[in-house]
C-alpha positions as CSV (number, residue, x, y, z in Angstrom):
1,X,-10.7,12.3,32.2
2,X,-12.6,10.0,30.4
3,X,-11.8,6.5,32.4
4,X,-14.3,4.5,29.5
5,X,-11.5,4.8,27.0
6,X,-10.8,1.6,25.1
7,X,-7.4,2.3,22.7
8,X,-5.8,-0.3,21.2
9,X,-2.3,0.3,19.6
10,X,-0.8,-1.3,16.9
11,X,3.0,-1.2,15.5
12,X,2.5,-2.8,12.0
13,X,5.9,-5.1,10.7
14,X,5.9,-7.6,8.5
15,X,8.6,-9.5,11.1
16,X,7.3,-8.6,14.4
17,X,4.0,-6.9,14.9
18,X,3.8,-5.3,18.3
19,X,0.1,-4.6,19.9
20,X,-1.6,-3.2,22.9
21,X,-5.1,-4.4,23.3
22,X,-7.5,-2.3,25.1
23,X,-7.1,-4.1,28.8
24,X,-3.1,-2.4,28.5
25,X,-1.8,-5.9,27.7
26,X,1.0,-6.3,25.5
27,X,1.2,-8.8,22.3
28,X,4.2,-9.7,19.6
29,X,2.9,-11.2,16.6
30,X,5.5,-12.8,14.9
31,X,4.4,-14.5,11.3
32,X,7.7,-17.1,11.4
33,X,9.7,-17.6,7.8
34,X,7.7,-20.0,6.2
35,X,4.5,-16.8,5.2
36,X,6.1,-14.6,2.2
37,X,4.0,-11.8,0.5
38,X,-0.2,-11.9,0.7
39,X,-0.2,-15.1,2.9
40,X,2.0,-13.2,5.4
41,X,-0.4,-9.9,5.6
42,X,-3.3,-12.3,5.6
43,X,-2.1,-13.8,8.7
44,X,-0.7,-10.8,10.7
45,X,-4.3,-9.7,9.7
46,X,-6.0,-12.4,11.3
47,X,-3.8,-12.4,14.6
48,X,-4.2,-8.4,14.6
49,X,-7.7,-8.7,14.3
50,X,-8.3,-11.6,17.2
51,X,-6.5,-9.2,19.7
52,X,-8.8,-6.1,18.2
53,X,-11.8,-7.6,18.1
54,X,-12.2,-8.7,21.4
55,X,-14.9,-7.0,23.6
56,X,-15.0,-4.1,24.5
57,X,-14.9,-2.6,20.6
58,X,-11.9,-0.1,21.1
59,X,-13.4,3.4,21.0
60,X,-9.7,4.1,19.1
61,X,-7.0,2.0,17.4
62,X,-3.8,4.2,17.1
63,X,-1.4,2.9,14.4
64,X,2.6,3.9,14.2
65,X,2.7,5.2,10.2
66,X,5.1,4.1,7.8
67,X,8.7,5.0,8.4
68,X,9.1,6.5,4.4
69,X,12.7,6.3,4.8
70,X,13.4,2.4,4.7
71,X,13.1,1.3,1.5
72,X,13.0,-2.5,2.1
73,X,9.8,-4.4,1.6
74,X,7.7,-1.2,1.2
75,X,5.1,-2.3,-0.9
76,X,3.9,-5.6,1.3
77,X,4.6,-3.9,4.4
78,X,2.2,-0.7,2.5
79,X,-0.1,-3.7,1.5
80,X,-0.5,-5.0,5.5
81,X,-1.5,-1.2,6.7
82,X,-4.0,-0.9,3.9
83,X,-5.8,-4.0,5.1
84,X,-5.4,-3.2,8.6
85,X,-6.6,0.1,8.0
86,X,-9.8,-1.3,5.4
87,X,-10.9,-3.7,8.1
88,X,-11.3,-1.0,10.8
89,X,-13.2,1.4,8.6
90,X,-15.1,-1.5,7.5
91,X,-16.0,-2.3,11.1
92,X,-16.9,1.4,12.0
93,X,-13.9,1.4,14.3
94,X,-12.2,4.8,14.4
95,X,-8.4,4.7,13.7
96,X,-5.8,7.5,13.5
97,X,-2.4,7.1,12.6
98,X,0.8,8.5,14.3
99,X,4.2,9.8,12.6
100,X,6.8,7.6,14.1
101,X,8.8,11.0,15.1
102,X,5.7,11.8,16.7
103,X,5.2,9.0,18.6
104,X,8.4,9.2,19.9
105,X,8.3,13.1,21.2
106,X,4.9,11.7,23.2
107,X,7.5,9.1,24.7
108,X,10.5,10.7,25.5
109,X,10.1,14.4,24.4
110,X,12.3,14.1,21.5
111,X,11.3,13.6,18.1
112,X,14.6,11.9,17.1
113,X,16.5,8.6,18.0
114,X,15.8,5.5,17.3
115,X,13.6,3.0,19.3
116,X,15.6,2.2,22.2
117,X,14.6,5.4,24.0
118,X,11.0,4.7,23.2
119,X,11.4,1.3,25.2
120,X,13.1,3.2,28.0
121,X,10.4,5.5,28.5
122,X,8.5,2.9,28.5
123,X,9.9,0.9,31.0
124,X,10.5,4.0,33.4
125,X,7.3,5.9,33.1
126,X,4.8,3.1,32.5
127,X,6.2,0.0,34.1
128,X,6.6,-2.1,31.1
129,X,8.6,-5.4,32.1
130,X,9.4,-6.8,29.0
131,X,12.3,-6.3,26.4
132,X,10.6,-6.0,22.7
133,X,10.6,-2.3,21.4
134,X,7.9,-3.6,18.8
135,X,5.9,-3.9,22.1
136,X,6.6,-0.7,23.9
137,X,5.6,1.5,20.7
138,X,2.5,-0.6,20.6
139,X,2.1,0.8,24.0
140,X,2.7,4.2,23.6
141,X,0.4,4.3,20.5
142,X,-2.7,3.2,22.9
143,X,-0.8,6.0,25.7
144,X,-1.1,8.1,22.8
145,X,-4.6,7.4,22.4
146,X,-5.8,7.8,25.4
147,X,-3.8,11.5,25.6
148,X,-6.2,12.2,22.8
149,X,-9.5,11.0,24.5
150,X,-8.1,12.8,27.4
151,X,-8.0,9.4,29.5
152,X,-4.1,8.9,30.1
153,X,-2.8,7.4,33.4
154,X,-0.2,8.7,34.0
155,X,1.4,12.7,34.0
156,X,3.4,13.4,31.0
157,X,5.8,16.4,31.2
158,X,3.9,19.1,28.8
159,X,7.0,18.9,25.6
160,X,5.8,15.1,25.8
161,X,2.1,16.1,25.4
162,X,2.4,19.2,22.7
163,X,2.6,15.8,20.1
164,X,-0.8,15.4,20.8
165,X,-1.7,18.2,18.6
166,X,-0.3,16.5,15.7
167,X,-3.0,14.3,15.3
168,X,-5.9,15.1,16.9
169,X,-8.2,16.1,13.9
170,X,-7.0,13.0,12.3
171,X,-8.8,10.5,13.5
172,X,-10.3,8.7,10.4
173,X,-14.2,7.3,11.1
174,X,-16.8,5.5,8.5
C-alpha cells in the first residue's frame, strides 16, 4: 500500500462542482446565477484550482467524464473540463478521467443507476456525513484513485475493484 498517495477528485458541473482535496475533505463549489458562459468556467476554475493547488501537489487528480447522454449545456460544461484538464497538464499534475458508469461499479458494484446509490455507498462504506451526491462522487473519484495507486483505506468487495482496470493505463501526464 502506498500510504504517500495524494488524490484529489473532482466532479465537474457548471451548477454544483463537487471536490475531494487530498487531506479526504469534501468541497461544493457552487458558482450562484449571476456567472453565465466563460465568466462561470473561469470561476469554477479558480475555486477548483485553490482546493488543488494546495500543498501537498496531488500525485493524481481523478475526474468523473462527461455524461454524453445529457444534451443540456454541453458545450460550456465541455469548455470547463478542457480548462480543468489544460491547467493540470500545464502544471505537470497527472490526471485521469473516469466513465461515470465506471465510477459507479467502484462504488456500489453496479454500473447502472443513478447517483443516489453512489451517495449511499458512500455514506455506508466510507463514513461520509453529509447529503450532496456532487460531493460523494467527488469522493469516490479520489477512492478511485487511490485504488489505482494501490493506497485505498478501506476493503472493497472485488466486483467493486474489477473497475479499476478500466482506467489504469489512462492516466494522462506532461
Amino acid at each position: 500500500m502506498n500510504a504517500l498517495a495524494n488524490v484529489v477528485g473532482l466532479d465537474l458541473s457548471l451548477k454544483s462542482t463537487g471536490v475531494a482535496d487530498v487531506y479526504g475533505g469534501a468541497h461544493r463549489i457552487v458558482p450562484g446565477d449571476e456567472r453565465g458562459g466563460i465568466a462561470r468556467v473561469a470561476w469554477v476554475l479558480d475555486q477548483v484550482w485553490t482546493i488543488v493547488d494546495r500543498s501537498p501537489t496531488p500525485d493524481l487528480v481523478v475526474i468523473e467524464g462527461y455524461a454524453y447522454a445529457a444534451p443540456a449545456r454541453r458545450e460550456v460544461l465541455g469548455e470547463l473540463g478542457g480548462v480543468i484538464r489544460w491547467t493540470l497538464y500545464t502544471n505537470d499534475i497527472p490526471y485521469v478521467v473516469v466513465a461515470p458508469s465506471t465510477l459507479k461499479k467502484y462504488a456500489t458494484g453496479r454500473g447502472g443507476g443513478g447517483k443516489a446509490g453512489v451517495l449511499v455507498a458512500a455514506r455506508e462504506r466510507l463514513g461520509y456525513t453529509g447529503l450532496s451526491d456532487d460531493e460523494a462522487d467527488a469522493i469516490w473519484l479520489r477512492m478511485y484513485g487511490l485504488g489505482l495507486l494501490d493506497a485505498c483505506p478501506v476493503a472493497l468487495p472485488a466486483i467493486n475493484r474489477t473497475a479499476l482496470d478500466t482506467c489504469a493505463e489512462q492516466i494522462i501526464r506532461r
